[in-house]
N, CA, C and O atoms as CSV, one atom per row, in Angstrom:
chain,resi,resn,atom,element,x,y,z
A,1,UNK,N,N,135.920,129.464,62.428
A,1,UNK,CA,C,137.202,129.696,61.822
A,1,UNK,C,C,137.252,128.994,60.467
A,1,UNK,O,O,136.820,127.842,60.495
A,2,UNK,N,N,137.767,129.527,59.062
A,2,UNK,CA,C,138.015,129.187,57.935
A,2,UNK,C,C,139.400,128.542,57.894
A,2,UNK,O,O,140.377,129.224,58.204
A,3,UNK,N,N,139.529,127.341,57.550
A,3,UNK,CA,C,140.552,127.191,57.038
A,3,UNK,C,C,140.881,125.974,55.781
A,3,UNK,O,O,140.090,125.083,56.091
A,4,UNK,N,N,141.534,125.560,54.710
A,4,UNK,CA,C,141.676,125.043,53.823
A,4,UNK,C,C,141.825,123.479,54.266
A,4,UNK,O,O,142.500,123.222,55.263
A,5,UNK,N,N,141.142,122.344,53.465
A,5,UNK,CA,C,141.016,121.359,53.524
A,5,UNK,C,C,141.315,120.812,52.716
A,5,UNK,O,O,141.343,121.562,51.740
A,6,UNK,N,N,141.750,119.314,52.335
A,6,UNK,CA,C,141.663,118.728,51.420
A,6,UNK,C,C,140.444,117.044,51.652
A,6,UNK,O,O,140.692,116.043,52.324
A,7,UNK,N,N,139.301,117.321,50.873
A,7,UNK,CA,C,138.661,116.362,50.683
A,7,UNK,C,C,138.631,114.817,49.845
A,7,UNK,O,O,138.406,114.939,48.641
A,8,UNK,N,N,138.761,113.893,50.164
A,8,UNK,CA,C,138.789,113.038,49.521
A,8,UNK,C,C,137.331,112.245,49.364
A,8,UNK,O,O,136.950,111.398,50.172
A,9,UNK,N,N,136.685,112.603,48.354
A,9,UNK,CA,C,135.230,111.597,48.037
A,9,UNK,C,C,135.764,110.059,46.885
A,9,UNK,O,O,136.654,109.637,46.147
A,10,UNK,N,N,134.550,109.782,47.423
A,10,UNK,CA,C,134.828,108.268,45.997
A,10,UNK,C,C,133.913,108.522,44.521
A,10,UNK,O,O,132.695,108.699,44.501
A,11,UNK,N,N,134.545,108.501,43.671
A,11,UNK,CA,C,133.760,109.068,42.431
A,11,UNK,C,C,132.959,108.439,42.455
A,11,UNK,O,O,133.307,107.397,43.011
A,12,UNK,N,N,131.552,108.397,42.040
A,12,UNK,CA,C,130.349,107.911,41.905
A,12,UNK,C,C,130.239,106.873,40.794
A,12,UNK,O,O,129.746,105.758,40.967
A,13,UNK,N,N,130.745,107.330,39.614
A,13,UNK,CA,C,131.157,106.750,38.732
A,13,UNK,C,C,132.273,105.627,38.139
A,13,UNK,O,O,132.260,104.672,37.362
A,14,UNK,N,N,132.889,106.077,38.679
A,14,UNK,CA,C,134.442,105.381,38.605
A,14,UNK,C,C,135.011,104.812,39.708
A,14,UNK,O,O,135.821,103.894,39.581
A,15,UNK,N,N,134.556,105.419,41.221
A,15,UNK,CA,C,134.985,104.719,41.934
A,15,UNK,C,C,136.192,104.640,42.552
A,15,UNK,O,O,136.659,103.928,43.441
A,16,UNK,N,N,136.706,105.792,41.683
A,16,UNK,CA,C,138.302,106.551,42.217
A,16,UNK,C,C,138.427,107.537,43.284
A,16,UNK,O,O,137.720,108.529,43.460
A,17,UNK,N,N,139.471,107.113,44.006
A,17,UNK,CA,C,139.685,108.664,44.968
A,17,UNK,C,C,139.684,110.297,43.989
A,17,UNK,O,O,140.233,110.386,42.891
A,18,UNK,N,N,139.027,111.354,44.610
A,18,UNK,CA,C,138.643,112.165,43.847
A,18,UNK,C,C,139.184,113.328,45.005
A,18,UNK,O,O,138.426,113.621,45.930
A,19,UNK,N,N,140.334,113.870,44.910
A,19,UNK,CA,C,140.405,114.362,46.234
A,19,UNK,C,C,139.858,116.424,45.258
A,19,UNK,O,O,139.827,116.777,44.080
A,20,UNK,N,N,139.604,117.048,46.376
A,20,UNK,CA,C,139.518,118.390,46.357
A,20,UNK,C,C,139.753,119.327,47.505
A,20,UNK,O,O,139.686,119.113,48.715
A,21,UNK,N,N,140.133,120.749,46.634
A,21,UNK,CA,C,140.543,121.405,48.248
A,21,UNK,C,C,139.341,122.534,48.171
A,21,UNK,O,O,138.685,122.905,47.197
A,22,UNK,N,N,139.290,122.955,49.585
A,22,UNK,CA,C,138.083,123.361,50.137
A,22,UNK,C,C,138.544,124.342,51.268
A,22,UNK,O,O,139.688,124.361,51.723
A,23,UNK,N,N,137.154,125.439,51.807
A,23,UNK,CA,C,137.536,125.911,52.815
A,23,UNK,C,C,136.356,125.429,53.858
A,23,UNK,O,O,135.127,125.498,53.853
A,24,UNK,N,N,137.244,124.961,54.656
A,24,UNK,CA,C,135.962,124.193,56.030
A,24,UNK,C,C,135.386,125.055,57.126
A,24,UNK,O,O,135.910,126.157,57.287
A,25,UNK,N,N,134.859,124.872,57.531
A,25,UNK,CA,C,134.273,126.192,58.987
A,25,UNK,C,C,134.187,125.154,59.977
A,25,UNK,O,O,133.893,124.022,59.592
A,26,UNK,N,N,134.475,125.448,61.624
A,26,UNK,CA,C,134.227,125.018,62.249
A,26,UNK,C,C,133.136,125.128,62.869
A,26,UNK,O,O,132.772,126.286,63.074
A,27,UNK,N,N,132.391,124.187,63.294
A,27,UNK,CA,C,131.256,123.825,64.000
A,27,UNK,C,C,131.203,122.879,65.299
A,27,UNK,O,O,130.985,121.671,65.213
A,28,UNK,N,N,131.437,123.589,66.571
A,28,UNK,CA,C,131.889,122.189,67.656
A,28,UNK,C,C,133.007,121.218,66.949
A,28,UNK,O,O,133.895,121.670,66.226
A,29,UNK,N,N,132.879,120.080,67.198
A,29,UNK,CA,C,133.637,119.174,67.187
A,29,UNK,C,C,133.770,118.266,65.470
A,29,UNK,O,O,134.333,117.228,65.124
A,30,UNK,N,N,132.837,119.421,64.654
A,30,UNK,CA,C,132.758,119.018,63.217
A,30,UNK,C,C,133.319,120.114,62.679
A,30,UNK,O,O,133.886,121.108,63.133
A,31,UNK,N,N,132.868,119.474,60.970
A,31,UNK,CA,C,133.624,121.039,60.205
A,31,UNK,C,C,132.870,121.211,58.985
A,31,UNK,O,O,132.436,120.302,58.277
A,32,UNK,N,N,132.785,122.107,58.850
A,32,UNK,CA,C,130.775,122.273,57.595
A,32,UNK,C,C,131.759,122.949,56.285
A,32,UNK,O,O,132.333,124.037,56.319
A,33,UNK,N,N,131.754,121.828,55.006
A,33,UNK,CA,C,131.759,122.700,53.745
A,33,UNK,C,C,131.039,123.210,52.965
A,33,UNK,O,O,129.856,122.935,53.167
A,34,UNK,N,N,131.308,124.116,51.794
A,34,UNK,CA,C,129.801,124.569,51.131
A,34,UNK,C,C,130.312,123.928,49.785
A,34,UNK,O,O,131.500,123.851,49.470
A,35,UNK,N,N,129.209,123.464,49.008
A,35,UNK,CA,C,129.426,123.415,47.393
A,35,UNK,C,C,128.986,124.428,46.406
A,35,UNK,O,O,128.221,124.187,45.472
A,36,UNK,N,N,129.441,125.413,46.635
A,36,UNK,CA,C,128.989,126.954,46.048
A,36,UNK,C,C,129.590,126.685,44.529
A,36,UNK,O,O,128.712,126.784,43.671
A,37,UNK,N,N,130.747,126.405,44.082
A,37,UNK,CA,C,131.189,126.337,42.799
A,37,UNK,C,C,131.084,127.777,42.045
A,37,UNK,O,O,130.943,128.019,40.847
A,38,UNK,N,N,131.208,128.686,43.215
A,38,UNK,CA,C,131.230,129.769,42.665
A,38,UNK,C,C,130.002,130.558,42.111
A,38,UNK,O,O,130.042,131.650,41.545
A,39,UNK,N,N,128.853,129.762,42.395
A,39,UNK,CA,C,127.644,130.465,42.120
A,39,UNK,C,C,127.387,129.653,40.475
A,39,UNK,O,O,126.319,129.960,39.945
A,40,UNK,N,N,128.081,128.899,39.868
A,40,UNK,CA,C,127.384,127.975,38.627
A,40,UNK,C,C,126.325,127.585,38.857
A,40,UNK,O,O,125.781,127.588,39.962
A,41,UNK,N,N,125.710,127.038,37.436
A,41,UNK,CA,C,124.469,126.460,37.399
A,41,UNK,C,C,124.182,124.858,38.442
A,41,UNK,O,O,123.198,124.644,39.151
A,42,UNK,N,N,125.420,123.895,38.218
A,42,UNK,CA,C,125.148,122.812,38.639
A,42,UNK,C,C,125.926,122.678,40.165
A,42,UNK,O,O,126.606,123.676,40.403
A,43,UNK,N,N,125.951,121.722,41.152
A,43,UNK,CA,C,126.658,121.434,41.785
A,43,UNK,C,C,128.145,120.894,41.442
A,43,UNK,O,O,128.366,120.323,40.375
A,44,UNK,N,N,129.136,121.108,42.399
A,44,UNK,CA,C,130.367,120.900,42.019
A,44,UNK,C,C,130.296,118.945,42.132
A,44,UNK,O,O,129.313,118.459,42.692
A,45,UNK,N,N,131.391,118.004,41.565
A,45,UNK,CA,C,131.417,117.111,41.387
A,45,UNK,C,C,131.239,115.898,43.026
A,45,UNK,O,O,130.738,114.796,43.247
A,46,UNK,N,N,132.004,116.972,43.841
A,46,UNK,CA,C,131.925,115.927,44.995
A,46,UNK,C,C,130.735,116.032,45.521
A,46,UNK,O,O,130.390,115.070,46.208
A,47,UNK,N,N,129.901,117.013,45.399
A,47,UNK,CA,C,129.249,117.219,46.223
A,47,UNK,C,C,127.963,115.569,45.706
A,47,UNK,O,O,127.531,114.791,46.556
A,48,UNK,N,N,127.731,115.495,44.604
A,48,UNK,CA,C,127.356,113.909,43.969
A,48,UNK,C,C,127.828,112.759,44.489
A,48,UNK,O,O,127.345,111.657,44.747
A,49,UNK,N,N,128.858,113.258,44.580
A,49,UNK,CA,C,129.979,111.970,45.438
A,49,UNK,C,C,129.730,111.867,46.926
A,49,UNK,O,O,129.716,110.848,47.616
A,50,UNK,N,N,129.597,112.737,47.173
A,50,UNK,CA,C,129.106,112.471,48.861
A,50,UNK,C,C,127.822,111.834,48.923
A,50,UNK,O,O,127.691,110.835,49.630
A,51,UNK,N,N,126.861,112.294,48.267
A,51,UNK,CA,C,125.762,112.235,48.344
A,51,UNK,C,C,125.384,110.808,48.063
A,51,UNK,O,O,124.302,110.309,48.372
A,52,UNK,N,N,126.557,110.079,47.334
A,52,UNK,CA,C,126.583,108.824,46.822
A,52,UNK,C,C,126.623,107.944,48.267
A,52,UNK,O,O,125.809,107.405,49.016
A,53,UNK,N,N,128.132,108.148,48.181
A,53,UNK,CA,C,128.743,107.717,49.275
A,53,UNK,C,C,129.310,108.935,50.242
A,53,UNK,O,O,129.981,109.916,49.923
A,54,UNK,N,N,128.711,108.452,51.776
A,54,UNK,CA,C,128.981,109.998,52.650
A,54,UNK,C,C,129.955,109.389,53.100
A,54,UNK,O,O,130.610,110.186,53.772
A,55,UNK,N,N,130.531,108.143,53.096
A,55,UNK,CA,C,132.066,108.234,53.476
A,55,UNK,C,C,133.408,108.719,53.131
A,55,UNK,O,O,133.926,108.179,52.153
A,56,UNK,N,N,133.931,109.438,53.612
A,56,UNK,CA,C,135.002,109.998,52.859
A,56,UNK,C,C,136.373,110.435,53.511
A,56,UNK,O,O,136.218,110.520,54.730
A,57,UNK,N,N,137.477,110.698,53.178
A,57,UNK,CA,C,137.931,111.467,54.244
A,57,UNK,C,C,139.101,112.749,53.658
A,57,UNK,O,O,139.653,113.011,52.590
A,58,UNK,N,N,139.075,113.300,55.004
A,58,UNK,CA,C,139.912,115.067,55.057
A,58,UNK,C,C,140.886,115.366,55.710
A,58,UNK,O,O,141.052,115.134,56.907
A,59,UNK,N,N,141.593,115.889,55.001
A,59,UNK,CA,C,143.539,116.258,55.793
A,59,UNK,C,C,143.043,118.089,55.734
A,59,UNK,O,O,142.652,118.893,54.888
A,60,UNK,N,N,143.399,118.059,57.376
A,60,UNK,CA,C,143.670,119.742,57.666
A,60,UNK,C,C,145.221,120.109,57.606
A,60,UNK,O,O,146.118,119.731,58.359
A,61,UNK,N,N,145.289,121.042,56.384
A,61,UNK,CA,C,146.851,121.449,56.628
A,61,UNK,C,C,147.577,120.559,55.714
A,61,UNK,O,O,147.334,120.360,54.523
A,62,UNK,N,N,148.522,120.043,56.456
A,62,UNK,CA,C,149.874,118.968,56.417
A,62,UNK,C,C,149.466,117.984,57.545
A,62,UNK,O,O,150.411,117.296,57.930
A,63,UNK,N,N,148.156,117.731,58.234
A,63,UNK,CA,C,147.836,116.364,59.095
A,63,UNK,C,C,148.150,115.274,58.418
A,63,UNK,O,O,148.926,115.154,57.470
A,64,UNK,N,N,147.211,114.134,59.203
A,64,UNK,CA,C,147.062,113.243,58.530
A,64,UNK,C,C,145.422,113.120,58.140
A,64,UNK,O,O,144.528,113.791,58.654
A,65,UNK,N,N,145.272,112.148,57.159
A,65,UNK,CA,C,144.093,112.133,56.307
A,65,UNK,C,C,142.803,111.243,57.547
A,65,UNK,O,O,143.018,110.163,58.098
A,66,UNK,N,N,141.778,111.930,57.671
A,66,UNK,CA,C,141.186,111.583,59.079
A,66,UNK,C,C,139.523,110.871,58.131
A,66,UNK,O,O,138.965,111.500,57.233
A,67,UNK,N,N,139.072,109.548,58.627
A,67,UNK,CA,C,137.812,108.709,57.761
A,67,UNK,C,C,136.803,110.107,58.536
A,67,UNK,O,O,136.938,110.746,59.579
A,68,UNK,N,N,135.924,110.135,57.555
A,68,UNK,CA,C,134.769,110.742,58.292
A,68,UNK,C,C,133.617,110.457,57.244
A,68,UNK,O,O,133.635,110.080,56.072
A,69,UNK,N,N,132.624,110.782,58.117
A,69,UNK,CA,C,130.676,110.792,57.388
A,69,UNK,C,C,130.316,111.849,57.562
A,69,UNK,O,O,130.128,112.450,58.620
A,70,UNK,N,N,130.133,112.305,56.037
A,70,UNK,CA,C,129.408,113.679,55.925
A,70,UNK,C,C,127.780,113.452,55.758
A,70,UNK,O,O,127.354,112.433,55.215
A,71,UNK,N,N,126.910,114.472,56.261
A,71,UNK,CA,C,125.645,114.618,55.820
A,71,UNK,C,C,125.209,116.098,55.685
A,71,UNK,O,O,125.297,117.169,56.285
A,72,UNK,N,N,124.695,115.563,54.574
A,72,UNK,CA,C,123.700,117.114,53.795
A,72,UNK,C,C,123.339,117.642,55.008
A,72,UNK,O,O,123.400,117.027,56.072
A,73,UNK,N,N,122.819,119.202,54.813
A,73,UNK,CA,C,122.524,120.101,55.864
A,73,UNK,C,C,121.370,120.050,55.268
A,73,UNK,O,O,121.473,120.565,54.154
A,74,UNK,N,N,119.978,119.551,55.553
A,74,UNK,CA,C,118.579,120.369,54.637
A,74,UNK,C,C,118.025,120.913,55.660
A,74,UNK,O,O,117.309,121.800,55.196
A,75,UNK,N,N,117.949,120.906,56.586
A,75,UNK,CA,C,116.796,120.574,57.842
A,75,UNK,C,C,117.116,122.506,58.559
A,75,UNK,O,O,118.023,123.253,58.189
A,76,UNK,N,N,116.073,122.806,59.573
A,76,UNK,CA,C,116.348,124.318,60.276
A,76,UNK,C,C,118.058,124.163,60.546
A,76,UNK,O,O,118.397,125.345,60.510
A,77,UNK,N,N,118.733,123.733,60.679
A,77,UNK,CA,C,120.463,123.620,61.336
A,77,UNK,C,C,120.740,124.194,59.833
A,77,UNK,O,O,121.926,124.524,59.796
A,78,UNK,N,N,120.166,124.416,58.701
A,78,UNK,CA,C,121.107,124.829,57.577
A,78,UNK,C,C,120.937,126.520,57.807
A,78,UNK,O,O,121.900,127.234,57.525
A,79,UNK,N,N,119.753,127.091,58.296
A,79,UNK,CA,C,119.616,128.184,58.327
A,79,UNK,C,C,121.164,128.878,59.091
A,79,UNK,O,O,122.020,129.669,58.695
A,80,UNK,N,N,120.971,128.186,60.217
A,80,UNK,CA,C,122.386,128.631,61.116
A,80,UNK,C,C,123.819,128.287,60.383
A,80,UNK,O,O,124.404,129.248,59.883
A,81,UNK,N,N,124.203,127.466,60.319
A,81,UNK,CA,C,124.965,126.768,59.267
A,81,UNK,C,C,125.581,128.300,58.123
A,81,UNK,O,O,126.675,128.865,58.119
A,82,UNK,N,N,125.001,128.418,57.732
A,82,UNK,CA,C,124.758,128.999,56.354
A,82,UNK,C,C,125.107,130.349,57.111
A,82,UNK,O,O,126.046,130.993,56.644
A,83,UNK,N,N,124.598,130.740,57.983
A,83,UNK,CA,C,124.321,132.553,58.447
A,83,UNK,C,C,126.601,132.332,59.084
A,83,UNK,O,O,127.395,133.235,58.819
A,84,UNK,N,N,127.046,131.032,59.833
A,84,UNK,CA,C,128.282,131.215,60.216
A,84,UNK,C,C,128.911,131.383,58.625
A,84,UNK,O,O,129.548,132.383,58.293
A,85,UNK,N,N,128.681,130.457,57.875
A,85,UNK,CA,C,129.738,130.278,56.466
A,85,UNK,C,C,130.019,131.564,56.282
A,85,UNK,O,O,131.092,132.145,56.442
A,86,UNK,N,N,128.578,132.136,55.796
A,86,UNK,CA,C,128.719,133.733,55.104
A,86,UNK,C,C,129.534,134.835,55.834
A,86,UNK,O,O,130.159,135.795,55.382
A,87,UNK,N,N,129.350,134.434,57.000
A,87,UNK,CA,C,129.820,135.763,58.220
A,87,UNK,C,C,131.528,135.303,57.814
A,87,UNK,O,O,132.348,135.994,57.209
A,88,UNK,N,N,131.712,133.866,58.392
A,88,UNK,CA,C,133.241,134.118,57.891
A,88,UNK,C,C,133.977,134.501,56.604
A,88,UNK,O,O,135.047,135.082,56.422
A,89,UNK,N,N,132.903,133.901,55.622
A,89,UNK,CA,C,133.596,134.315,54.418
A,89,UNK,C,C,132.207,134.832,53.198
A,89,UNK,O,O,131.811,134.255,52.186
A,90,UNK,N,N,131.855,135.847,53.697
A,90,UNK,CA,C,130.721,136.766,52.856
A,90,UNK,C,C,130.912,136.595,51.205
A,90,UNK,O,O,129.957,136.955,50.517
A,91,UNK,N,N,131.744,136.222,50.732
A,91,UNK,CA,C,131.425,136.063,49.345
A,91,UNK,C,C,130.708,134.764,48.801
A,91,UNK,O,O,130.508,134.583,47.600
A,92,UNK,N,N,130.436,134.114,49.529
A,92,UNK,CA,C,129.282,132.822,49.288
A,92,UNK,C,C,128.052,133.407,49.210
A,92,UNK,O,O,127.293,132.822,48.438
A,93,UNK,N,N,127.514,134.565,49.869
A,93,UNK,CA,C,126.130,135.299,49.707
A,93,UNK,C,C,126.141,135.739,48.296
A,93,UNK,O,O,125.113,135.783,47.620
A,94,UNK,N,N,127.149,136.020,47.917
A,94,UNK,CA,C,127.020,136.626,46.501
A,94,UNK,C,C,127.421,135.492,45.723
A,94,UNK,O,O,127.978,135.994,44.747
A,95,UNK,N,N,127.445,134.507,45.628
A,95,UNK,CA,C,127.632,132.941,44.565
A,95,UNK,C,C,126.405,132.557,45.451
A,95,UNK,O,O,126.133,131.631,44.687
A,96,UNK,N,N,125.628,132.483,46.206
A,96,UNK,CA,C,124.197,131.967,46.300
A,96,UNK,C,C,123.318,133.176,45.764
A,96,UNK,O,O,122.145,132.807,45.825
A,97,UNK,N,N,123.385,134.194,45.369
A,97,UNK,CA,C,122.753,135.150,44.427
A,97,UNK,C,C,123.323,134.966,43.102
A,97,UNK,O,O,122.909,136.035,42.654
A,98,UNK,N,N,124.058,134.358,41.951
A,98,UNK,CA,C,124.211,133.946,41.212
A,98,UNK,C,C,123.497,132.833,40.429
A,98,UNK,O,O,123.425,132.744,39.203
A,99,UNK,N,N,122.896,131.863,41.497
A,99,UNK,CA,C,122.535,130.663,41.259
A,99,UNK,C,C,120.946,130.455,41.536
A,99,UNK,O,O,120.522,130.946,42.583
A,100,UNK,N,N,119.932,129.700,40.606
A,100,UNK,CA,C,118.969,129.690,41.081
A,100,UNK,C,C,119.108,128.165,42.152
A,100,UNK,O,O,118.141,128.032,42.902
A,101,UNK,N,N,119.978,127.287,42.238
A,101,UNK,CA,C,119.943,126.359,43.311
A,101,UNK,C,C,120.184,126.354,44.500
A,101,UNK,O,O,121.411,126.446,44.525
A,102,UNK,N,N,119.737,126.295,45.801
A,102,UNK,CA,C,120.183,126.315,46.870
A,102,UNK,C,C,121.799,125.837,46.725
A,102,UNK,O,O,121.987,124.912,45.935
A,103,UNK,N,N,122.962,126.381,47.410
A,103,UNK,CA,C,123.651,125.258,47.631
A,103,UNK,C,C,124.258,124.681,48.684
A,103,UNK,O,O,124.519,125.296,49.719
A,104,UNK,N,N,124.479,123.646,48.515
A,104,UNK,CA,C,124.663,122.531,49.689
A,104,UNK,C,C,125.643,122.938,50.736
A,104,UNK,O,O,126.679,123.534,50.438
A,105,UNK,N,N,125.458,122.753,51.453
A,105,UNK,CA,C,126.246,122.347,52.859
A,105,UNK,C,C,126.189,121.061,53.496
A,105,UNK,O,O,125.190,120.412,53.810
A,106,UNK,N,N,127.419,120.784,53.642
A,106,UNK,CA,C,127.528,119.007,54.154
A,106,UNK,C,C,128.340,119.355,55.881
A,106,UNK,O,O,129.130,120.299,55.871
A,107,UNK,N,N,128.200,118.846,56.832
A,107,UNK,CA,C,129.052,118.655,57.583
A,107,UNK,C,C,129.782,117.216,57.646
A,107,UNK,O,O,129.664,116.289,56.845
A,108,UNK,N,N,130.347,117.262,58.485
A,108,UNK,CA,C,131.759,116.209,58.117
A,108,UNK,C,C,132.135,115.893,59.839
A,108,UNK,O,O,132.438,116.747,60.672
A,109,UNK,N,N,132.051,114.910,59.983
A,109,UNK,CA,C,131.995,113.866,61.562
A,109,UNK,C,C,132.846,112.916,61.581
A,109,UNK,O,O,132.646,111.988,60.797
A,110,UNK,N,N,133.804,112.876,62.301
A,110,UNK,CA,C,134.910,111.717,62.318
A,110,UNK,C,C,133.809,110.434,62.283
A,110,UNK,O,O,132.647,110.299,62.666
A,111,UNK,N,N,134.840,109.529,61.592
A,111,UNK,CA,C,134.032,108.178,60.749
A,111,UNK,C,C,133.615,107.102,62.301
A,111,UNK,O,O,134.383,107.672,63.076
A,112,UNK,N,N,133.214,106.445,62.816
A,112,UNK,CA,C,133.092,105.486,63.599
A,112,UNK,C,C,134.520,104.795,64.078
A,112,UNK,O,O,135.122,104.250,63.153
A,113,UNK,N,N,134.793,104.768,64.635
A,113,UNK,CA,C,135.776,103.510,64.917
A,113,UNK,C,C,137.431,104.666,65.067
A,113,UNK,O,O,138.390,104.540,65.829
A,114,UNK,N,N,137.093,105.941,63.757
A,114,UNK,CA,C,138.528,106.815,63.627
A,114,UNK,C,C,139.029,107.455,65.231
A,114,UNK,O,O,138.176,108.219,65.683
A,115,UNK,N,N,139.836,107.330,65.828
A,115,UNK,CA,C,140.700,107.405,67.043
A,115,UNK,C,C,141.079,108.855,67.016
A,115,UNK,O,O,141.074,109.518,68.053
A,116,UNK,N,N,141.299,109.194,66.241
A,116,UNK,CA,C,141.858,110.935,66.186
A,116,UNK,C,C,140.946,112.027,66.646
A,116,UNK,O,O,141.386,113.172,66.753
A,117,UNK,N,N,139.854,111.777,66.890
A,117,UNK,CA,C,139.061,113.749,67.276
A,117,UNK,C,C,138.590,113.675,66.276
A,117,UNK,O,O,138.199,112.757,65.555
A,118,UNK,N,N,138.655,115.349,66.200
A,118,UNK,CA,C,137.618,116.098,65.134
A,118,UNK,C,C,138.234,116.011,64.109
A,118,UNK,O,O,139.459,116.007,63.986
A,119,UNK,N,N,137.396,115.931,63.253
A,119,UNK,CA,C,137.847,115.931,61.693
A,119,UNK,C,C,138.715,116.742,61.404
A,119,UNK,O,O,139.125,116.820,60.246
């Protein structure tokens, strides 16, 4: 299921909350975003920011804002990963034909210690 997120990473640089909105997919008890940026040349900004720091956290809706640890998808799980994104929302196949970079997929795991469920 697709639905709109709001991400909060820590700028890499600056060190500021950097929030962005997103569409998340569910995966079990996680929730997988893509950094497509629309098929551009570079990756979008958070996706640096995660990569920095994978702590971060995400409000579904009007929730509340839930800690979680994201990690890159590289490994065979991106193949699958990647085949749900597109099926729910097929215009990412065509912004990964735009781009000569793979692009990323992170999933997103409630943080240690966070009391609430799934992200």
């Amino acid at each position: 299921m697709r639905q709109t997120v709001t991400l909060t990473t820590t700028g890499r640089r600056s060190g500021a909350a950097r929030p962005v909105t997103l569409y998340a997919f569910d995966d079990d008890d996680r929730l997988v975003v893509v950094g497509s940026q629309g098929g551009k040349p570079a990756d979008p900004a958070w996706v640096g920011n995660l990569r920095a720091t994978p702590r971060a956290t995400v409000r579904i809706a009007k929730g509340a804002d839930r800690a979680i640890v994201a990690h890159e998808v590289l490994d065979g799980e991106r193949d699958r990963l990647w085949a749900m994104v597109v099926e729910a929302f097929p215009l990412y196949a065509t912004y990964q034909r735009r781009t000569s970079r793979t692009i990323p997929l992170f999933v997103l795991e409630p943080a240690a210690g966070d009391q609430g469920g799934r992200p």
